[in-house]
PDB file of N, CA, C and O in Angstrom, chain B, residues numbered from 101:
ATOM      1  N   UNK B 101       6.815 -10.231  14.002  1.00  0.00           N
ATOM      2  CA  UNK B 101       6.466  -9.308  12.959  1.00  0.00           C
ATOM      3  C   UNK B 101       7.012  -9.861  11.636  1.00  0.00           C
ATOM      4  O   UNK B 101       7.970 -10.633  11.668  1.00  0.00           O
ATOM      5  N   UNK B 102       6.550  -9.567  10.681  1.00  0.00           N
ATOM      6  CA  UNK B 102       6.826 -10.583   9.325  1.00  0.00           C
ATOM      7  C   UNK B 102       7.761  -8.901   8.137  1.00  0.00           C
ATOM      8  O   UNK B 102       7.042  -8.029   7.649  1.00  0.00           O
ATOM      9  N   UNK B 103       8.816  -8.891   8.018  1.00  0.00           N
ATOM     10  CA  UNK B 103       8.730  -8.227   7.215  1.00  0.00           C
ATOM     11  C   UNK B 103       9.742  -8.541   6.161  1.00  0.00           C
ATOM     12  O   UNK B 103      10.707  -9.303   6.229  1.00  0.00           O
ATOM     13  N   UNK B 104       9.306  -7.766   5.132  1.00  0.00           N
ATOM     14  CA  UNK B 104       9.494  -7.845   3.593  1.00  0.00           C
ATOM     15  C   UNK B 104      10.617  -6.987   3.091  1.00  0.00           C
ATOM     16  O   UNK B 104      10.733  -5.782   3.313  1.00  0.00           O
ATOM     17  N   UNK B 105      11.621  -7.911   2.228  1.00  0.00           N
ATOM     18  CA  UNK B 105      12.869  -7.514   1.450  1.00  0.00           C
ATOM     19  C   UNK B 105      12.716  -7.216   0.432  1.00  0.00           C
ATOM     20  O   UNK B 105      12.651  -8.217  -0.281  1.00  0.00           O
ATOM     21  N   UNK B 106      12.571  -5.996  -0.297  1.00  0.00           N
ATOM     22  CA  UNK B 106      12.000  -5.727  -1.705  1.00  0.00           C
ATOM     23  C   UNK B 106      13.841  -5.297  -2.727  1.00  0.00           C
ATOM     24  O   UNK B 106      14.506  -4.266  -2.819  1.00  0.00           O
ATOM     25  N   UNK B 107      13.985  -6.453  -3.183  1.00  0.00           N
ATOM     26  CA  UNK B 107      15.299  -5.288  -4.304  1.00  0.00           C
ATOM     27  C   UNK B 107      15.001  -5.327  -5.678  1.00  0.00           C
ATOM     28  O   UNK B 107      14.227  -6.018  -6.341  1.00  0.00           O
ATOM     29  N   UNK B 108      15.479  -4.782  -5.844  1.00  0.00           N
ATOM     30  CA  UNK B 108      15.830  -4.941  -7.730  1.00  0.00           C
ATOM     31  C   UNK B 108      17.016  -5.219  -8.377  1.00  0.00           C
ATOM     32  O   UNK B 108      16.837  -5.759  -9.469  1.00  0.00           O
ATOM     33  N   UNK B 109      18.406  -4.993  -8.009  1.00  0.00           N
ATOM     34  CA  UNK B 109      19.580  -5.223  -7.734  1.00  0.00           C
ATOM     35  C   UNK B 109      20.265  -5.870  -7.179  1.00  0.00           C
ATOM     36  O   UNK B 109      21.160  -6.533  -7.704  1.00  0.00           O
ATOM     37  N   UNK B 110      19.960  -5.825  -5.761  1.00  0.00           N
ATOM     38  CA  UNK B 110      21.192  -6.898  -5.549  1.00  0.00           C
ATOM     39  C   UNK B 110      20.322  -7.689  -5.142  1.00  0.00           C
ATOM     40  O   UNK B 110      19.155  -7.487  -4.809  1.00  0.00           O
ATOM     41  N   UNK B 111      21.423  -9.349  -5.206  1.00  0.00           N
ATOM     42  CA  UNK B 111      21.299 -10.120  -5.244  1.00  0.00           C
ATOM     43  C   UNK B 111      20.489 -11.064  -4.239  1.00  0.00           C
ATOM     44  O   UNK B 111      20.707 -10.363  -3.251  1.00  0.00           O
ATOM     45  N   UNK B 112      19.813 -11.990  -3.793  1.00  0.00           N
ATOM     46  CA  UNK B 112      19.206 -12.392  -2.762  1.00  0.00           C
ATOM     47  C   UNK B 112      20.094 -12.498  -1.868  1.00  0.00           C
ATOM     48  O   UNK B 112      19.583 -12.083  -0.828  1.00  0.00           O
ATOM     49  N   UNK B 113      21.492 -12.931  -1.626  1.00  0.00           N
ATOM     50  CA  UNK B 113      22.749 -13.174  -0.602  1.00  0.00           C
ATOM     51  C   UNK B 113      23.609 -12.012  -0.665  1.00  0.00           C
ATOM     52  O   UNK B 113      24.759 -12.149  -0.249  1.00  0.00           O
ATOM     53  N   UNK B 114      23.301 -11.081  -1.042  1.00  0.00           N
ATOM     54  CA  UNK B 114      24.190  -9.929  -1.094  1.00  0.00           C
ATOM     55  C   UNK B 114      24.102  -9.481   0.656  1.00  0.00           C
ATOM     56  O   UNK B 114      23.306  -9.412   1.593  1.00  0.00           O
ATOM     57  N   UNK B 115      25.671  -9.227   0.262  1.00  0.00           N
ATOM     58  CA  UNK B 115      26.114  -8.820   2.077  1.00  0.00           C
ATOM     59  C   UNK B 115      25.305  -8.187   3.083  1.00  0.00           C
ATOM     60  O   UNK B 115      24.785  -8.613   4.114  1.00  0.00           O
ATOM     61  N   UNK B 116      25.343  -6.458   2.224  1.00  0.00           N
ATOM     62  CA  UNK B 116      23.913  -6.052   3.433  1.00  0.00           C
ATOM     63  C   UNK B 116      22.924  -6.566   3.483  1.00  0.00           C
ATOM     64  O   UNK B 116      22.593  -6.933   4.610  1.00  0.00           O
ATOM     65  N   UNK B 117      22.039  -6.831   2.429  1.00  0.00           N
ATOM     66  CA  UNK B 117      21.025  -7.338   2.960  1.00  0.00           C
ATOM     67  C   UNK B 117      20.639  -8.612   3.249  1.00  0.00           C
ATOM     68  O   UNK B 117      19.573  -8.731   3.853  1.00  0.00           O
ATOM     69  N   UNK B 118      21.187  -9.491   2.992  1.00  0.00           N
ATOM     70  CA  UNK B 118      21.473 -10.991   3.809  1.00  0.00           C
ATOM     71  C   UNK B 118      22.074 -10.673   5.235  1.00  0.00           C
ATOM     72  O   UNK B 118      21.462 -10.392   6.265  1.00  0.00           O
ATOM     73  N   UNK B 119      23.334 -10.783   5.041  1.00  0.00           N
ATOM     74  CA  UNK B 119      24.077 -11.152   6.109  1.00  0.00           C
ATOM     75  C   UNK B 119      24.010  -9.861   7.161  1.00  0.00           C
ATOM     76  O   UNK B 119      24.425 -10.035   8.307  1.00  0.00           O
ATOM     77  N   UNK B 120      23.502  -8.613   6.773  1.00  0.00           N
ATOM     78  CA  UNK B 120      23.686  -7.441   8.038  1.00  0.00           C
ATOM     79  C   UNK B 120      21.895  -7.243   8.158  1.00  0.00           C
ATOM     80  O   UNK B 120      21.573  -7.086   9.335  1.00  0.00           O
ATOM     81  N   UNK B 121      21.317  -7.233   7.689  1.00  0.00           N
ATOM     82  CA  UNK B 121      19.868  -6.864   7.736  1.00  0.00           C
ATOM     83  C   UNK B 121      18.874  -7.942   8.034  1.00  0.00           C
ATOM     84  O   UNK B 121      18.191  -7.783   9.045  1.00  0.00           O
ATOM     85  N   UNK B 122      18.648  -9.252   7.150  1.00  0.00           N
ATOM     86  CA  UNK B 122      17.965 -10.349   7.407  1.00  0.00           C
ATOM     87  C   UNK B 122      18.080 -11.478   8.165  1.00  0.00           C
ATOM     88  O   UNK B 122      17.270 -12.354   8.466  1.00  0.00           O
ATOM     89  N   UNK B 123      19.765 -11.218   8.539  1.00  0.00           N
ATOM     90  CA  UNK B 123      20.325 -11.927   9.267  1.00  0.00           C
ATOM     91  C   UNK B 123      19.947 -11.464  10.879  1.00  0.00           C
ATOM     92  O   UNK B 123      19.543 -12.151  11.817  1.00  0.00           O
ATOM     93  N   UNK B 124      20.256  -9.998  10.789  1.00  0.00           N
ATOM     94  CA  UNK B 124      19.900  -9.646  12.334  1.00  0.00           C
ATOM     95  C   UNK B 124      18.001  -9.661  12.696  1.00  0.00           C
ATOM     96  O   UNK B 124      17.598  -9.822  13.847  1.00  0.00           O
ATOM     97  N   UNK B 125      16.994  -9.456  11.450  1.00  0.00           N
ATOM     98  CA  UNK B 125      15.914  -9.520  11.912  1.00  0.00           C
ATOM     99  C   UNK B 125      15.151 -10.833  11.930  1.00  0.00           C
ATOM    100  O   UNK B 125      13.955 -11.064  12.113  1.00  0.00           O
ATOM    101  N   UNK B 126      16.238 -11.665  11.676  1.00  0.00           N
ATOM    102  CA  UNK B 126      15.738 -13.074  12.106  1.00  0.00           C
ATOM    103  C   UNK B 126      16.398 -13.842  13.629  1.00  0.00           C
ATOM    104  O   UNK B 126      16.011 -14.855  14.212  1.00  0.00           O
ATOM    105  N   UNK B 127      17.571 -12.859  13.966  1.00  0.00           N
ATOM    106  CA  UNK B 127      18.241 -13.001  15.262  1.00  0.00           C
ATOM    107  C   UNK B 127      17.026 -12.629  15.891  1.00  0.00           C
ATOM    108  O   UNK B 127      16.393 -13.501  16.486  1.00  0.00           O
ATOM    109  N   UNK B 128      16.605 -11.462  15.849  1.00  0.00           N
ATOM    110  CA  UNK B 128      15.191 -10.471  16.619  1.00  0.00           C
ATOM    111  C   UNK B 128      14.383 -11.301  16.831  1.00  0.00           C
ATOM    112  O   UNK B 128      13.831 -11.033  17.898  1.00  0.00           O
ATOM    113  N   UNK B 129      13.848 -12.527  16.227  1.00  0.00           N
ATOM    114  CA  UNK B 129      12.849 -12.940  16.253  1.00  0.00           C
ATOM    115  C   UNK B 129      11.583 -12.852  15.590  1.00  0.00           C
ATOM    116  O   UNK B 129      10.437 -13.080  15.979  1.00  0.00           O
ATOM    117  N   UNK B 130      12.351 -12.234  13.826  1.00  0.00           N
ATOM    118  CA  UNK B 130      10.885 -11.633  13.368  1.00  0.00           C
ATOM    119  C   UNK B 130      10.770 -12.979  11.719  1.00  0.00           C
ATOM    120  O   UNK B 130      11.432 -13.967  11.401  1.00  0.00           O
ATOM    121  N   UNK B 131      10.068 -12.555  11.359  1.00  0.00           N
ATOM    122  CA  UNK B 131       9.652 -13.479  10.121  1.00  0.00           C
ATOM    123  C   UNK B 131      10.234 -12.050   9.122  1.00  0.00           C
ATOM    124  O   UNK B 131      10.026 -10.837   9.106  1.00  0.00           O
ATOM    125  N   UNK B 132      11.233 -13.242   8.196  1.00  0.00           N
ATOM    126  CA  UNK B 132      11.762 -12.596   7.269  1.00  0.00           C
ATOM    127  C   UNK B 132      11.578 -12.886   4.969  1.00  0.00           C
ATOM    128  O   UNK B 132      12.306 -13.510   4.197  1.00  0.00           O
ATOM    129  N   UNK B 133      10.724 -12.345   4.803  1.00  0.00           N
ATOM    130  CA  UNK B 133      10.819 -12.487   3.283  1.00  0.00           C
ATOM    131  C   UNK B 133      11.760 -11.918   2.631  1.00  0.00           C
ATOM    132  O   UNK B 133      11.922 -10.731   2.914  1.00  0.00           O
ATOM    133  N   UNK B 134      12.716 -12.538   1.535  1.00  0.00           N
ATOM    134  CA  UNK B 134      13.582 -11.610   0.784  1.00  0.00           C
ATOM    135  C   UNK B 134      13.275 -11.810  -0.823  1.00  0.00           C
ATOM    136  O   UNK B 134      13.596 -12.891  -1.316  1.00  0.00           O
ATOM    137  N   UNK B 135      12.708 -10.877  -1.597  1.00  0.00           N
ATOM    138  CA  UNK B 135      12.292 -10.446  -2.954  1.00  0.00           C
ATOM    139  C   UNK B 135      13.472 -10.380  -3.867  1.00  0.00           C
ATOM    140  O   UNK B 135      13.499  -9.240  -4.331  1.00  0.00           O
ATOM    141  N   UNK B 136      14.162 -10.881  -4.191  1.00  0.00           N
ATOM    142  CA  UNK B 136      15.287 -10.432  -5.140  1.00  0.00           C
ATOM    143  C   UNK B 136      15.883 -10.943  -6.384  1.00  0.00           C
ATOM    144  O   UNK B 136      15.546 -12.126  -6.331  1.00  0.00           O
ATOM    145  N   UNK B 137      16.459 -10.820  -7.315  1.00  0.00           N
ATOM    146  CA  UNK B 137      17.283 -11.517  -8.658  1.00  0.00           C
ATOM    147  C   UNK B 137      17.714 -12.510  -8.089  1.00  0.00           C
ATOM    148  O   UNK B 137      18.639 -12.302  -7.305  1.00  0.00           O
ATOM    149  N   UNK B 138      17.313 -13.689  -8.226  1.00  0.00           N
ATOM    150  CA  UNK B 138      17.401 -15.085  -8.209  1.00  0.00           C
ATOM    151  C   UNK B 138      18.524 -15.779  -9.141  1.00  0.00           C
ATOM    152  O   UNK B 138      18.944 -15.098 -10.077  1.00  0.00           O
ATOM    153  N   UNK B 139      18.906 -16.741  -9.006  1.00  0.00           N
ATOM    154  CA  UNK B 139      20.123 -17.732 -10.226  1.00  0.00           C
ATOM    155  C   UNK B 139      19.420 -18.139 -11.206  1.00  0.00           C
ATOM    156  O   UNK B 139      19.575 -18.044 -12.424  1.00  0.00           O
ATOM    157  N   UNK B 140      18.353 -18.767 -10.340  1.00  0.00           N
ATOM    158  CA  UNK B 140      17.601 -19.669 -11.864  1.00  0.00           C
ATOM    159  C   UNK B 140      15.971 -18.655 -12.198  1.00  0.00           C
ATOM    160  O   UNK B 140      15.586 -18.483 -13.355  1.00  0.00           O
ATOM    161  N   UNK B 141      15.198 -18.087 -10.981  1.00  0.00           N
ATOM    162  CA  UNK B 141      14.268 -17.160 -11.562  1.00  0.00           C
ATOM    163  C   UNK B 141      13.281 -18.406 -11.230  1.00  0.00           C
ATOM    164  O   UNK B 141      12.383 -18.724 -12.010  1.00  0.00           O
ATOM    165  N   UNK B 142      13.557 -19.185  -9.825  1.00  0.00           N
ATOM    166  CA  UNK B 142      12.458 -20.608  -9.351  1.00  0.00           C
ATOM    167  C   UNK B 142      11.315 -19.701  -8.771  1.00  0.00           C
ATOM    168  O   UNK B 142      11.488 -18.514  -8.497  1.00  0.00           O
ATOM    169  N   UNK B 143      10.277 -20.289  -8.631  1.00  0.00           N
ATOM    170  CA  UNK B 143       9.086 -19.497  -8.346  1.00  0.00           C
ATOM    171  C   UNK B 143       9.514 -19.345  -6.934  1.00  0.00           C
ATOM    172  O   UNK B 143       9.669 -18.176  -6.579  1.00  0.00           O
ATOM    173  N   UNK B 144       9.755 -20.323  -5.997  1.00  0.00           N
ATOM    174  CA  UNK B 144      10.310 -19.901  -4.431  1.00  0.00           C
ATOM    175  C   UNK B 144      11.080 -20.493  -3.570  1.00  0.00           C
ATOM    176  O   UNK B 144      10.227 -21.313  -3.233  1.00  0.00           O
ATOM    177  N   UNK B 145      12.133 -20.813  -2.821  1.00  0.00           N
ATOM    178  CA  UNK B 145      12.845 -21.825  -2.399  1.00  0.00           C
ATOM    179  C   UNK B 145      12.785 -20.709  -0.957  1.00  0.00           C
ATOM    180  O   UNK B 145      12.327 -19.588  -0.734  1.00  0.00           O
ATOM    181  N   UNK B 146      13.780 -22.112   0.070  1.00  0.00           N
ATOM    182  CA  UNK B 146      13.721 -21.731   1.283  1.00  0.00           C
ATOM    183  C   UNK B 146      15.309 -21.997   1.839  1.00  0.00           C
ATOM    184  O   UNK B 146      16.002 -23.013   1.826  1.00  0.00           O
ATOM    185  N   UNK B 147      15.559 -20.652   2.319  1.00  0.00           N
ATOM    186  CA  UNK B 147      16.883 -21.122   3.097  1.00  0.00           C
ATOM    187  C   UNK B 147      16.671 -21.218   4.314  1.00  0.00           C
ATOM    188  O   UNK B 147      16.180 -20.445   5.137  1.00  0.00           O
ATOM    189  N   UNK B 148      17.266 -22.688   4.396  1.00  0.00           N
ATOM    190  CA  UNK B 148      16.569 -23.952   5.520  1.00  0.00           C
ATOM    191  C   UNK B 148      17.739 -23.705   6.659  1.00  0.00           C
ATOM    192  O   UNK B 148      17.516 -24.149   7.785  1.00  0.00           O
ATOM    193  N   UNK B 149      18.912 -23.050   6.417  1.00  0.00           N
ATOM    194  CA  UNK B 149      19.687 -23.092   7.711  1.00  0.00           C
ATOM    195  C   UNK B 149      19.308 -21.533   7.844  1.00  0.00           C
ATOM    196  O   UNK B 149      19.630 -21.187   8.980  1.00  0.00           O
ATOM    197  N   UNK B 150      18.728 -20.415   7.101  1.00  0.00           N
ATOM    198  CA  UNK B 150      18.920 -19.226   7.764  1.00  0.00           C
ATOM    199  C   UNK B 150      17.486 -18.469   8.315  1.00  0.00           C
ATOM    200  O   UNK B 150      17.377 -17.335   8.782  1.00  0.00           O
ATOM    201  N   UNK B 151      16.368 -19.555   8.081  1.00  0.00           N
ATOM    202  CA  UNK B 151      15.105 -18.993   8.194  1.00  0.00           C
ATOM    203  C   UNK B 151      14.364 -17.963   7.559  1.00  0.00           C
ATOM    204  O   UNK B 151      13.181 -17.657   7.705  1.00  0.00           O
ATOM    205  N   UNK B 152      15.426 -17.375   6.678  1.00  0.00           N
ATOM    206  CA  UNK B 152      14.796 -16.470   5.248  1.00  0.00           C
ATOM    207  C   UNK B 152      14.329 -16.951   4.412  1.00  0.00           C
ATOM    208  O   UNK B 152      15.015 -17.723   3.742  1.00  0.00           O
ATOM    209  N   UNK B 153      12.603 -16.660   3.979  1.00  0.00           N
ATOM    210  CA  UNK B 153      11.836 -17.274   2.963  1.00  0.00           C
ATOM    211  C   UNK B 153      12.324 -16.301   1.358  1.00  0.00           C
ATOM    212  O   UNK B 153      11.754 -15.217   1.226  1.00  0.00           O
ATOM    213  N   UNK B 154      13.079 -16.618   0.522  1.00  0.00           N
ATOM    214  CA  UNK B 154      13.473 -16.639  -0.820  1.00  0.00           C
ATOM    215  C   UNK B 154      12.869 -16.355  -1.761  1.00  0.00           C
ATOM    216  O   UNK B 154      12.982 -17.248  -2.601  1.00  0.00           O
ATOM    217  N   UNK B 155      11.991 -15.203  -2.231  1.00  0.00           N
ATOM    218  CA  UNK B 155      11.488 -15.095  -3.488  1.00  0.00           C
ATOM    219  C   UNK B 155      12.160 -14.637  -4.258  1.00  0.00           C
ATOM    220  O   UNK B 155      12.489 -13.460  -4.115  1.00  0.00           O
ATOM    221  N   UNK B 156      12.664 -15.460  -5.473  1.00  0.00           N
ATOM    222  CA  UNK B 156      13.409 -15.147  -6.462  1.00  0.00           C
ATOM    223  C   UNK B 156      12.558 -14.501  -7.578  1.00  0.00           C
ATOM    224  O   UNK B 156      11.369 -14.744  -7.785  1.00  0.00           O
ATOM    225  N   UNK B 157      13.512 -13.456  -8.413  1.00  0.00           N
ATOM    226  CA  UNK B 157      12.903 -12.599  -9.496  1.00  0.00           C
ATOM    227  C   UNK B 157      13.525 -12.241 -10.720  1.00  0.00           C
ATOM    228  O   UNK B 157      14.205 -11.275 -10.373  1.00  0.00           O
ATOM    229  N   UNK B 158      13.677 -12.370 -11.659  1.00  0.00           N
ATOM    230  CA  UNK B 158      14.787 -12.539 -12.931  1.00  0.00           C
ATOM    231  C   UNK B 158      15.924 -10.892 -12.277  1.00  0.00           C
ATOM    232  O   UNK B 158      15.710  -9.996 -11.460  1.00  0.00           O
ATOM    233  N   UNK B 159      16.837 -11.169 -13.000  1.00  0.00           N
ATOM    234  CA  UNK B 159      17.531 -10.150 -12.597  1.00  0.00           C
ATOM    235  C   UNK B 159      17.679  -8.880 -13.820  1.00  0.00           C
ATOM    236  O   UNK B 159      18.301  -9.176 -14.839  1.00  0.00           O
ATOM    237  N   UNK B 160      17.376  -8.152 -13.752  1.00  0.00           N
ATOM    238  CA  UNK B 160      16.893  -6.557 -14.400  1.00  0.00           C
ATOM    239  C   UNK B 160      18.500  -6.124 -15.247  1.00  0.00           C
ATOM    240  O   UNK B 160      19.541  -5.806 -14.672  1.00  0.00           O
ATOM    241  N   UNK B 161      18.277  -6.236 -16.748  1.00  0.00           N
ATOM    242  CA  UNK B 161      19.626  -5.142 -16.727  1.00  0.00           C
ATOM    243  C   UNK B 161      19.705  -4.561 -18.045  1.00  0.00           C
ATOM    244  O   UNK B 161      20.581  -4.617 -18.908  1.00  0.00           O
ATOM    245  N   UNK B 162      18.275  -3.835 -17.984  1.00  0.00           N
ATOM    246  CA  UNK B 162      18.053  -2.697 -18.206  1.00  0.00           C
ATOM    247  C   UNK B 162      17.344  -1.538 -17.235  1.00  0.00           C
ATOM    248  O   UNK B 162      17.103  -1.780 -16.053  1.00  0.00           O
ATOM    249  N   UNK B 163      17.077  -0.426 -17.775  1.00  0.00           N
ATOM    250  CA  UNK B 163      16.345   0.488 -17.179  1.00  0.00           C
ATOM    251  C   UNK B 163      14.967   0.090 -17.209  1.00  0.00           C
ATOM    252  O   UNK B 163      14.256   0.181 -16.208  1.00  0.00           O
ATOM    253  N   UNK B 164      14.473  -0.436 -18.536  1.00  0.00           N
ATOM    254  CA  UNK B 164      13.184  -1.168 -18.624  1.00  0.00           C
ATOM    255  C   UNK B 164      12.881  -2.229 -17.709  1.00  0.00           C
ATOM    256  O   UNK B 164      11.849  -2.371 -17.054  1.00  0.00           O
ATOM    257  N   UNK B 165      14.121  -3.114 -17.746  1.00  0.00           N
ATOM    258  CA  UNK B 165      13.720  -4.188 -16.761  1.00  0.00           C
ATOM    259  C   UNK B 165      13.381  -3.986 -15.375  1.00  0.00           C
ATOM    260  O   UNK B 165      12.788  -4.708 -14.574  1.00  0.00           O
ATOM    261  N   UNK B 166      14.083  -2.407 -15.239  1.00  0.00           N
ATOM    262  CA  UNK B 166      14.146  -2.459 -13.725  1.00  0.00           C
ATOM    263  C   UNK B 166      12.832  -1.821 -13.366  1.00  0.00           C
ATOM    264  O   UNK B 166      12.172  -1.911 -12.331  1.00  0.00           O
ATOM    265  N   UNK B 167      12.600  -1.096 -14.579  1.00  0.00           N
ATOM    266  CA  UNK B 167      10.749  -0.686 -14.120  1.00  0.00           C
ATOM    267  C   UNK B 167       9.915  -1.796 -14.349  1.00  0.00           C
ATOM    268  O   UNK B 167       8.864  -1.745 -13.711  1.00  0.00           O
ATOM    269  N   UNK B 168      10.143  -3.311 -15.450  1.00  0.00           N
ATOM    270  CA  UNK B 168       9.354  -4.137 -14.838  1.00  0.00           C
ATOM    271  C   UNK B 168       9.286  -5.229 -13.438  1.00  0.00           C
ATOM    272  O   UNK B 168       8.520  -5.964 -12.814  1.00  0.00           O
ATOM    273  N   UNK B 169      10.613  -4.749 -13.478  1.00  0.00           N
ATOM    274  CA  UNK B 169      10.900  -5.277 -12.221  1.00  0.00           C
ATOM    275  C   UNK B 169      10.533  -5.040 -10.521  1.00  0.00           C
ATOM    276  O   UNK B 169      10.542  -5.757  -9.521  1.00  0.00           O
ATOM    277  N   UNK B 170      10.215  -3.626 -10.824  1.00  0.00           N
ATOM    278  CA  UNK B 170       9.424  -2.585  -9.386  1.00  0.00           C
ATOM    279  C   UNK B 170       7.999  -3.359  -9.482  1.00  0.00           C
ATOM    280  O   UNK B 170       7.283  -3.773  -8.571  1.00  0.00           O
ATOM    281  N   UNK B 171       7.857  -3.406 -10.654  1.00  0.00           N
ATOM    282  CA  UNK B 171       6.215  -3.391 -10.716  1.00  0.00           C
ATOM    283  C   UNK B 171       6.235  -4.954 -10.166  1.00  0.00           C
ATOM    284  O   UNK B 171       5.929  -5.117  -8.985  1.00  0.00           O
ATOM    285  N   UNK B 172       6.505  -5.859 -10.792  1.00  0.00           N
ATOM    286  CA  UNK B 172       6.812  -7.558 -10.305  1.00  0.00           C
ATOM    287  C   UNK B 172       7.119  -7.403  -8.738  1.00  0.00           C
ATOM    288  O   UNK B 172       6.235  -8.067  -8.197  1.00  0.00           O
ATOM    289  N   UNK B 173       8.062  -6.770  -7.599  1.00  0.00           N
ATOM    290  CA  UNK B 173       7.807  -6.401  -6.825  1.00  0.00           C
ATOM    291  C   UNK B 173       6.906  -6.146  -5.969  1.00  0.00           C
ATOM    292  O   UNK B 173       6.828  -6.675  -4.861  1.00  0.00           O
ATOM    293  N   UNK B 174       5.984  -5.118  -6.529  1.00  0.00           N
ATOM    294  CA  UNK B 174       5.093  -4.681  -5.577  1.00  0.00           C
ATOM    295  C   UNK B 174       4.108  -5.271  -5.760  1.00  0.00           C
ATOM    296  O   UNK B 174       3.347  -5.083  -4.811  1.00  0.00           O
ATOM    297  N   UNK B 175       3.565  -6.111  -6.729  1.00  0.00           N
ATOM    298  CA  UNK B 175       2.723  -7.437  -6.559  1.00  0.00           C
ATOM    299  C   UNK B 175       3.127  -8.626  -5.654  1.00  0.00           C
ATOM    300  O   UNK B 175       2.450  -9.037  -4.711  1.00  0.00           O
ATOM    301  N   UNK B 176       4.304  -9.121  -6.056  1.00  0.00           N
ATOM    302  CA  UNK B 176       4.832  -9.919  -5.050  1.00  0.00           C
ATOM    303  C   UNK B 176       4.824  -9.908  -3.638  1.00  0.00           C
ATOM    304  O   UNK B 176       4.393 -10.671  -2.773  1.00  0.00           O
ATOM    305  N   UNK B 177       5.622  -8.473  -3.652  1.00  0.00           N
ATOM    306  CA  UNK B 177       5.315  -7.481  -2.110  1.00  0.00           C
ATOM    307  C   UNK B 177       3.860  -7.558  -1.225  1.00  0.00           C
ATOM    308  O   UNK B 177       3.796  -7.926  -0.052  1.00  0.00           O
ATOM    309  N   UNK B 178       2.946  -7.215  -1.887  1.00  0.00           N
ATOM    310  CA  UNK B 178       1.302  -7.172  -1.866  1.00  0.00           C
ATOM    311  C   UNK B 178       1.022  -8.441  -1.138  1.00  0.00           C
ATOM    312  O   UNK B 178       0.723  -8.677   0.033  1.00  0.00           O
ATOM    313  N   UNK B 179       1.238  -9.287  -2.334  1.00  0.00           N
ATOM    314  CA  UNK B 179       1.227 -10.704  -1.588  1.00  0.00           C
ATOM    315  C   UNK B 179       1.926 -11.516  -0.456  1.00  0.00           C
ATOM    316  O   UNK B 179       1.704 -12.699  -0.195  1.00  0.00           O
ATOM    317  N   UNK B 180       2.568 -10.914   0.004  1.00  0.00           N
ATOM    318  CA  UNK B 180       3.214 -11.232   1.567  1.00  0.00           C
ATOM    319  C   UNK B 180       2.861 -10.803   2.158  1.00  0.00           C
ATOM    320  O   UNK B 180       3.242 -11.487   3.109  1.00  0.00           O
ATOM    321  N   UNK B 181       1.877  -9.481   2.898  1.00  0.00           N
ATOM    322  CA  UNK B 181       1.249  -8.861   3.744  1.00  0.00           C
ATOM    323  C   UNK B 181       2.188  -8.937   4.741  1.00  0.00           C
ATOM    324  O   UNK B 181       2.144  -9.601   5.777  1.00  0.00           O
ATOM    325  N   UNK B 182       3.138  -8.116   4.291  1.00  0.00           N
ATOM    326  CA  UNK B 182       4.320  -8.230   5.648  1.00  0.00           C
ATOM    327  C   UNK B 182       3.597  -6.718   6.439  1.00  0.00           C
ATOM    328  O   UNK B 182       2.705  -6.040   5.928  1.00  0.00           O
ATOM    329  N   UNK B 183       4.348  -6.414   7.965  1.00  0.00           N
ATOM    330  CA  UNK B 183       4.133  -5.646   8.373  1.00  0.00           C
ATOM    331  C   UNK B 183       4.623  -4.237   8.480  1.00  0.00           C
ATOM    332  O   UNK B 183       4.141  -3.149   8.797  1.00  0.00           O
ATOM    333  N   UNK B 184       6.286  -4.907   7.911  1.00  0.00           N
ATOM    334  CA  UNK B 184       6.706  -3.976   7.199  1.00  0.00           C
ATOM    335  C   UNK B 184       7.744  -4.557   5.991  1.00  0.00           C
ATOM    336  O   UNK B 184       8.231  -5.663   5.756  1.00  0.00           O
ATOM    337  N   UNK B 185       7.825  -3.227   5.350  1.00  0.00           N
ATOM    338  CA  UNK B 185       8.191  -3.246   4.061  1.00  0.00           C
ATOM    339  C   UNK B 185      10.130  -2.620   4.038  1.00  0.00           C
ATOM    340  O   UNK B 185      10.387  -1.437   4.261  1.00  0.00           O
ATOM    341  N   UNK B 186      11.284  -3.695   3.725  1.00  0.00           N
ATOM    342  CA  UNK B 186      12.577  -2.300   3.280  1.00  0.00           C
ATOM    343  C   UNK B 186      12.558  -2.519   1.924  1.00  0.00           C
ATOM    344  O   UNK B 186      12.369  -3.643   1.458  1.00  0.00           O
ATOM    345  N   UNK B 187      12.758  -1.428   1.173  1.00  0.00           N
ATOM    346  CA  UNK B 187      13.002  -1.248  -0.158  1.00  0.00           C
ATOM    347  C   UNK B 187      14.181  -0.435  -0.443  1.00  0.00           C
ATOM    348  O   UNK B 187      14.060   0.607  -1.088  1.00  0.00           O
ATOM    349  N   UNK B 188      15.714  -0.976   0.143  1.00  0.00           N
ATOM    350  CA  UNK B 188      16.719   0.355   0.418  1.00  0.00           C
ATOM    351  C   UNK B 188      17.331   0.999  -1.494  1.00  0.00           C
ATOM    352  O   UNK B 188      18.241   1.817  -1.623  1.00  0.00           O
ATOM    353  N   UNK B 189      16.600   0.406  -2.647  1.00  0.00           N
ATOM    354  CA  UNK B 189      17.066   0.994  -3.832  1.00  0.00           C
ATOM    355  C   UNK B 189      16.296   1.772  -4.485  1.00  0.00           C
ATOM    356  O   UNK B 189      15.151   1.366  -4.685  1.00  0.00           O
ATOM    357  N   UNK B 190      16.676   3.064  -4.989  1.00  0.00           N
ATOM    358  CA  UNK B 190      16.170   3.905  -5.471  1.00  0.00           C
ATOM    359  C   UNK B 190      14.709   3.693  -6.668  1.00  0.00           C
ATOM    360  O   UNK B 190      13.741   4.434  -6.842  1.00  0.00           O
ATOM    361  N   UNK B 191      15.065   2.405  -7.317  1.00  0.00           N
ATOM    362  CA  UNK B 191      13.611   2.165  -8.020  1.00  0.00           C
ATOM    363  C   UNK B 191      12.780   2.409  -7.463  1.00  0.00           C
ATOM    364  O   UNK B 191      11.654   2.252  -7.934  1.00  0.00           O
TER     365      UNK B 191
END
C-alpha cells in the first residue's frame, strides 16, 4: 500500500513522523512518501538507507505561508496517488 506524509511543520526527520510512523510503515511493508519543509527546498531526494521517498517543501513561517503551504500540499499530495493519506497538523 503506498501511503502519503502530508506536513506543514515539522520537519521531514522529525521524530514522530520519521522515526515512529514512517519508520514502522516501511517495517510493514508498505511504500512510504513524506511531504515536508525541506533544508534546501530540492524538488526530491531519496533516503536510500530508510526507503522513504522525500518530498521537500519550503518551510512556512507565517500563517500565510502555512495556507500556501496546505495548498502546495495537496497538489503534491494529488500527485502521489497514495492509498492513503496522514495529515496529523491542524492546517
Amino acid at each position: 500500500m503506498k501511503i502519503c506524509l502530508l506536513n506543514v511543520l515539522h520537519d521531514a526527520l522529525d521524530k514522530r513522523m520519521y522515526h515512529k510512523i514512517a519508520r514502522s510503515l516501511i517495517d510493514a511493508g508498505h511504500e512510504v512518501v513524506s511531504i515536508a519543509p525541506g533544508a534546501d527546498g530540492a524538488a526530491k531526494t531519496l533516503d536510500k538507507t530508510g526507503g522513504v521517498c522525500f518530498i521537500p517543501i519550503p518551510a512556512a513561517h507565517s500563517f500565510a505561508g502555512r495556507l500556501v503551504s496546505v495548498a502546495r500540499l495537496v497538489r503534491l499530495g494529488k500527485r502521489q496517488r497514495a492509498d492513503v493519506y496522514i495529515a496529523p497538523e491542524p492546517e
